[in-house]
C-alpha positions as CSV (number, residue, x, y, z in Angstrom):
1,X,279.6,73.5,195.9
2,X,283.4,74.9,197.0
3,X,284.6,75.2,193.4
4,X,281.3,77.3,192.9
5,X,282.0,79.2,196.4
6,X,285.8,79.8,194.8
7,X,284.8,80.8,191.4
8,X,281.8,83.3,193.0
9,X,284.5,84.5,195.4
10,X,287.2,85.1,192.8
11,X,284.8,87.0,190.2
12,X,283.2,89.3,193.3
13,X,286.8,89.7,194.0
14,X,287.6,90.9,190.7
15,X,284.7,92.7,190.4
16,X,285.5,95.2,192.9
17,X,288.8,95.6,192.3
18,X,288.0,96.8,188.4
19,X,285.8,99.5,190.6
20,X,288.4,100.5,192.6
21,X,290.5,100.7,189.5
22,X,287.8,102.9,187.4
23,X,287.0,104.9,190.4
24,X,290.8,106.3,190.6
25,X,290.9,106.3,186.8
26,X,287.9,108.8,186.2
27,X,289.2,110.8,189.1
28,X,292.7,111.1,187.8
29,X,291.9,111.4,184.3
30,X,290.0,114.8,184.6
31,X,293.2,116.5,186.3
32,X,294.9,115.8,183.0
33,X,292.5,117.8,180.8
34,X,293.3,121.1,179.7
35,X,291.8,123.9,180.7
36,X,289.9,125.7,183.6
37,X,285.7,124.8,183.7
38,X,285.4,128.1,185.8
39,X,286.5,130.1,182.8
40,X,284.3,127.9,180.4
41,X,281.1,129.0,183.0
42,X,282.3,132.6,183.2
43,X,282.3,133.3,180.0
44,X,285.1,135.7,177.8
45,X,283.9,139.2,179.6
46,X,284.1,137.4,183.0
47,X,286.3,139.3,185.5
48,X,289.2,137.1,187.5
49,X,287.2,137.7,190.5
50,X,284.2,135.6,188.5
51,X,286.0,132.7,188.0
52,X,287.7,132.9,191.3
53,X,283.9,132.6,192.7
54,X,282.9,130.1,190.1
55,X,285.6,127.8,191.2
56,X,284.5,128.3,194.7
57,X,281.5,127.4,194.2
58,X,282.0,124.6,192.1
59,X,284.6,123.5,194.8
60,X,288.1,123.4,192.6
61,X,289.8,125.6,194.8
62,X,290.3,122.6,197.2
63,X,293.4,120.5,197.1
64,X,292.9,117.6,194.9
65,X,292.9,114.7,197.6
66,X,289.9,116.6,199.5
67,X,288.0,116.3,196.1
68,X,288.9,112.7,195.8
69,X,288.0,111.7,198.8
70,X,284.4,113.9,198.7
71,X,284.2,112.0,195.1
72,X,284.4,108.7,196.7
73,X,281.9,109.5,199.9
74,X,279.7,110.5,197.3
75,X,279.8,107.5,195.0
76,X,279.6,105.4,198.4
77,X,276.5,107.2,199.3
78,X,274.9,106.9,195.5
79,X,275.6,110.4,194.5
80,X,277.4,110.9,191.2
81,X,277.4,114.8,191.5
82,X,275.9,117.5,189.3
83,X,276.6,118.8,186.0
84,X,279.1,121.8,186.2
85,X,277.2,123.3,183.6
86,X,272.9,122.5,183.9
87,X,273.4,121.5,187.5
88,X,271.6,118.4,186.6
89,X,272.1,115.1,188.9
90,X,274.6,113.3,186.8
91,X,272.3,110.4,187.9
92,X,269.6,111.9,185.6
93,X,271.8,112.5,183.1
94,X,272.5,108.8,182.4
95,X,269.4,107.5,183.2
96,X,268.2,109.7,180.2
97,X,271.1,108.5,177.8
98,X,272.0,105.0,179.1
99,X,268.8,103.2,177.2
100,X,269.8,105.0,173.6
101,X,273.5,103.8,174.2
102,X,272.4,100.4,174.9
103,X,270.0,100.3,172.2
104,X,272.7,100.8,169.7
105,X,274.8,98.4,171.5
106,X,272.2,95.5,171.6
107,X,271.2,96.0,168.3
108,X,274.5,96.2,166.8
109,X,275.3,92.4,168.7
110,X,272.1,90.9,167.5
111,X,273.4,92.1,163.6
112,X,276.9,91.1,164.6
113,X,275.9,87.5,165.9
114,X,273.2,87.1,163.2
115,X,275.6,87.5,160.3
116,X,279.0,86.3,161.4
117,X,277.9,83.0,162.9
118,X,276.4,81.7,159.4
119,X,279.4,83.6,157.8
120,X,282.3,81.6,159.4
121,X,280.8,78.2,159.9
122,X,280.0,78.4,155.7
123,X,283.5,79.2,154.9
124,X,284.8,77.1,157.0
125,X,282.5,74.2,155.7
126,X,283.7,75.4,152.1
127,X,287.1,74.5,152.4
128,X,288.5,77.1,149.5
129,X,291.6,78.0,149.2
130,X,290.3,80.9,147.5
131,X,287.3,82.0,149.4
132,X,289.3,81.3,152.5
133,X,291.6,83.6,150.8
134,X,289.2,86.8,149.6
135,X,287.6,86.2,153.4
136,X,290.8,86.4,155.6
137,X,292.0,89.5,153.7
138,X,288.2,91.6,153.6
139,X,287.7,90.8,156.7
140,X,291.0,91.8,157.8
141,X,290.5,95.1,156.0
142,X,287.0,95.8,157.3
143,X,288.1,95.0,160.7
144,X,290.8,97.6,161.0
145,X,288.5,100.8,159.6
146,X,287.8,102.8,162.9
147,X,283.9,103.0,163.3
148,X,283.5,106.8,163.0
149,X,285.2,106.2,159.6
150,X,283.1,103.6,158.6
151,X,280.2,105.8,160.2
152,X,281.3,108.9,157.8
153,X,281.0,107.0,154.8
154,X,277.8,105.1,155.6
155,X,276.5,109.0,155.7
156,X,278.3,109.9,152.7
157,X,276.6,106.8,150.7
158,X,273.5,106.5,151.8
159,X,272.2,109.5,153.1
160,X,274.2,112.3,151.2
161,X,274.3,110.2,147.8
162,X,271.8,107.9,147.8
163,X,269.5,109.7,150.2
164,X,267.9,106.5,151.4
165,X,268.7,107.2,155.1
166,X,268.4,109.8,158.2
167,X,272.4,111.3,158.3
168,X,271.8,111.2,161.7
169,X,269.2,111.9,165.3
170,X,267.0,109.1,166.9
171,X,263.6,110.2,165.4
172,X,262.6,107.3,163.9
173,X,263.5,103.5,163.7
174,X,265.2,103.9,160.8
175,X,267.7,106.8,162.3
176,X,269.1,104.1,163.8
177,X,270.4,101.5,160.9
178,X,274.0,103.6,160.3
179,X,274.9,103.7,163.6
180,X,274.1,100.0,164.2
181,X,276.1,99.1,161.0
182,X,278.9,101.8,161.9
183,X,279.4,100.0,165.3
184,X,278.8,96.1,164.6
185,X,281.0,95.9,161.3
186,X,284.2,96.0,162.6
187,X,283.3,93.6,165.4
188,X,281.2,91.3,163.0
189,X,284.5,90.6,160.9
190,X,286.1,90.0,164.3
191,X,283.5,87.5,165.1
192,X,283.7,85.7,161.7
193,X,287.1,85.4,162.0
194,X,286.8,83.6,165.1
195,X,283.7,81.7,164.5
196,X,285.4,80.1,160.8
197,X,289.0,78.7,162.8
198,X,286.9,77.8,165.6
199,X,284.4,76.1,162.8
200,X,287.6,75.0,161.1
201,X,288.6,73.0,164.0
202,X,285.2,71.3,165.1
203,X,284.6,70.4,161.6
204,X,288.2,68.0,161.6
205,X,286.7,66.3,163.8
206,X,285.9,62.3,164.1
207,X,282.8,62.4,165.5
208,X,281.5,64.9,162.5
209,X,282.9,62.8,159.7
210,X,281.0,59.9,161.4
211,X,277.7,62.5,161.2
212,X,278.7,63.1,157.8
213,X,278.8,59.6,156.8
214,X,275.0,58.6,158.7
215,X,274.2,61.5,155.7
216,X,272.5,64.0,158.1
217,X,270.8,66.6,156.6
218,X,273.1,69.6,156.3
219,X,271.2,71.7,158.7
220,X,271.1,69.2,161.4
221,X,274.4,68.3,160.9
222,X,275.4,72.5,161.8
223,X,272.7,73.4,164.0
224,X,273.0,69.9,166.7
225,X,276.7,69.3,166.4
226,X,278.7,72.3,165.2
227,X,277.2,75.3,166.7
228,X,276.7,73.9,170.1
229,X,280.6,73.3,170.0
230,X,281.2,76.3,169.0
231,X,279.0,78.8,172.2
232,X,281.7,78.9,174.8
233,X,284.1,80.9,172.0
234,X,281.1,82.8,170.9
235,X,279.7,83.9,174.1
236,X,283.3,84.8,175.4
237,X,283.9,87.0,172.6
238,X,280.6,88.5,172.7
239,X,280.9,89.8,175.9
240,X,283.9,91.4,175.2
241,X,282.6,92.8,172.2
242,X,279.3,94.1,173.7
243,X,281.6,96.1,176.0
244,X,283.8,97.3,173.5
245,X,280.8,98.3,171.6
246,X,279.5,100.5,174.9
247,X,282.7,102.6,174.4
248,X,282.9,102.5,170.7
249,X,279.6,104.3,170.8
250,X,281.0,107.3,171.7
251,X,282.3,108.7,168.9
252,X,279.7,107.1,166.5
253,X,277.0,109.0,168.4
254,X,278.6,112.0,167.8
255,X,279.0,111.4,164.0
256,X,275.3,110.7,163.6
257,X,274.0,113.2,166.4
258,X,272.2,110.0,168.7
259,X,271.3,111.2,172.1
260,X,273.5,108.9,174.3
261,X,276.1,109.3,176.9
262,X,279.2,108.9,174.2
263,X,277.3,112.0,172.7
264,X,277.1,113.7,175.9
265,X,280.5,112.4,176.8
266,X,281.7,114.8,174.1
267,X,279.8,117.6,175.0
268,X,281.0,117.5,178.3
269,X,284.5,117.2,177.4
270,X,284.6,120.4,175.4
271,X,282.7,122.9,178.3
272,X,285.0,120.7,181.0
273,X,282.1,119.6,183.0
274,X,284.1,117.0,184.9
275,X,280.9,115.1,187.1
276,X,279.5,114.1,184.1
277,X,282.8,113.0,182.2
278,X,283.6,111.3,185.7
279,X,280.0,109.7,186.1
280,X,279.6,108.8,182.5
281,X,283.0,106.6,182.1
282,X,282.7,105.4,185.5
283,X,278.9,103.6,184.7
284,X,280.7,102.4,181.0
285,X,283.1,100.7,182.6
286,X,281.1,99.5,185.7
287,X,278.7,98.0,183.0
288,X,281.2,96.6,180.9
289,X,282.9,94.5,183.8
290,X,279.5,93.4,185.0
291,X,278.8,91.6,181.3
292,X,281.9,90.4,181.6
293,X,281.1,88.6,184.9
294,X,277.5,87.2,183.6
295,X,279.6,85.8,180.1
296,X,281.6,84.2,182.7
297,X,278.9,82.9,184.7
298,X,277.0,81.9,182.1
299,X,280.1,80.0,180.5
300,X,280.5,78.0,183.9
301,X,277.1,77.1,184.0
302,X,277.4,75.6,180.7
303,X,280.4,74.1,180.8
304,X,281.2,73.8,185.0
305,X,284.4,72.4,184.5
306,X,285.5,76.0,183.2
307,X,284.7,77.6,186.6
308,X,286.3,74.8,188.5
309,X,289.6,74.9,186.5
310,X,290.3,78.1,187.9
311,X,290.4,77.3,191.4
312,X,292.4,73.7,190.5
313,X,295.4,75.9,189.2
């Protein structure tokens, strides 16, 4: 019960101090973007006298520690501010794009787990010189394409060429198959990669050449004693790549026009609307440290001695 007390205590710990962290970040990061909103609102005929009373309104004309500090009381009090530009509660603004962001994101890890688990315990099990070869150097490749890249020529082949495919929107299920392939390939040769030396390594093995010798059927033999060795390096890394597919979503929306927050992140960015740049990246990142704490949680309730090890050291 104390080791479990000490790990709780240690990941509530570091829980709060990655919100601390993000609050300052999405605060600081806006004073570094070029560019006035108050001249955005006004407008090119606007007068100096408009955007003086633009900014007043909008509350820039303060020093900058008096809007941090009114940023914080309002995120203590729930209250992410309102959209320089609609005057919408950021709030709303999320609510409305947070499901289609984690749709994409979900979806993307169910394609990502679903073909590179199969994918790296079979080379693996294949011991090829050559396949081990022509896998290590594609996946290598495919890995290190950006994913609005491979997003751009997903579009160019399949819905420009091949016209098979929606270029982009969320009108119908199938809208969504680019974008779910633009954001899981990189990650699913990351995966694989993993998943085959990790593979590699349970294979060598005693106890599996002693399976291999009772003549287990091959999908016994993979399914009860490979892949259950193989969960704590898969859930790890799929927690950190279901958060780094939350950000990587935000130029991918863009490319194929999906109403999420990376989309609206852009939007924002380009009119200066700094509440919802702020609110957006501050509930990405909140999100992303949170799966990270239920990967770890989960990975100390399956293997305890992984929580306790922690407080040991």
């Amino acid at each position: 019960m104390t080791g479990w007390l000490g790990f709780a205590l240690r990941r509530a710990a570091g829980l709060l101090a990655v919100a601390v962290v993000l609050v300052v970040v999405t605060f600081a990061m806006i004073q570094l973007i070029p560019g006035d909103p108050a001249e955005s609102l006004a407008g090119q005929n606007a007068t100096q006298a408009d955007i003086a009373r633009i900014r007043t309104e909008l509350g820039l004309d303060r020093p900058v520690l008096t809007r941090f500090f009114d940023y914080v009381s309002g995120l203590l009090q729930g209250d992410l501010g309102r959209s320089f530009q609609t005057r919408e509660a950021v709030s709303d603004v999320i609510a409305a794009r947070l499901p289609f962001t984690a749709q994409l994101a979900v979806f993307s890890l169910i394609l990502v787990l679903a073909i590179a688990l199969p994918l790296g315990i079979a080379i693996a099990a294949r011991h090829s010189r050559r396949t081990d070869g022509a896998f290590t150097l594609s996946t290598g490749l495919l890995g290190a394409v950006p994913e609005y890249v491979v997003g751009t020529a997903l579009v160019v082949v399949f819905a420009i060429t091949l016209g098979l495919l929606p270029a982009g929107g969320a009108q119908t299920t199938q809208s969504m198959i680019l974008p779910v392939l633009a954001i899981s390939l990189p990650s699913m040769c990351v995966m694989a990669r993993v998943v085959r030396r990790e593979a590699g390594t349970v294979l060598s093995q005693d106890y599996i050449r002693t399976a291999r010798g009772r003549r287990l059927p091959p999908l016994r033999l993979y399914t009860r004693h490979v892949l259950p060795n193989l969960l704590t390096a898969v859930m790890t890394l799929s927690g950190l790549v279901l958060a780094s597919m939350l950000g990587g979503t935000v130029i991918v929306e863009t490319v194929f026009a999906w109403p999420g927050i990376g989309q609206r992140v852009v939007d924002a960015l380009l009119v200066r609307d700094y509440p919802v740049i702020q609110g957006c990246v501050l509930v990405l990142g909140l999100l992303a440290a949170v799966l990270n704490l239920l990967v770890d949680i989960a990975l100390a309730i399956l293997d305890p001695r992984s929580s306790l090890a922690g407080g040991n050291r």
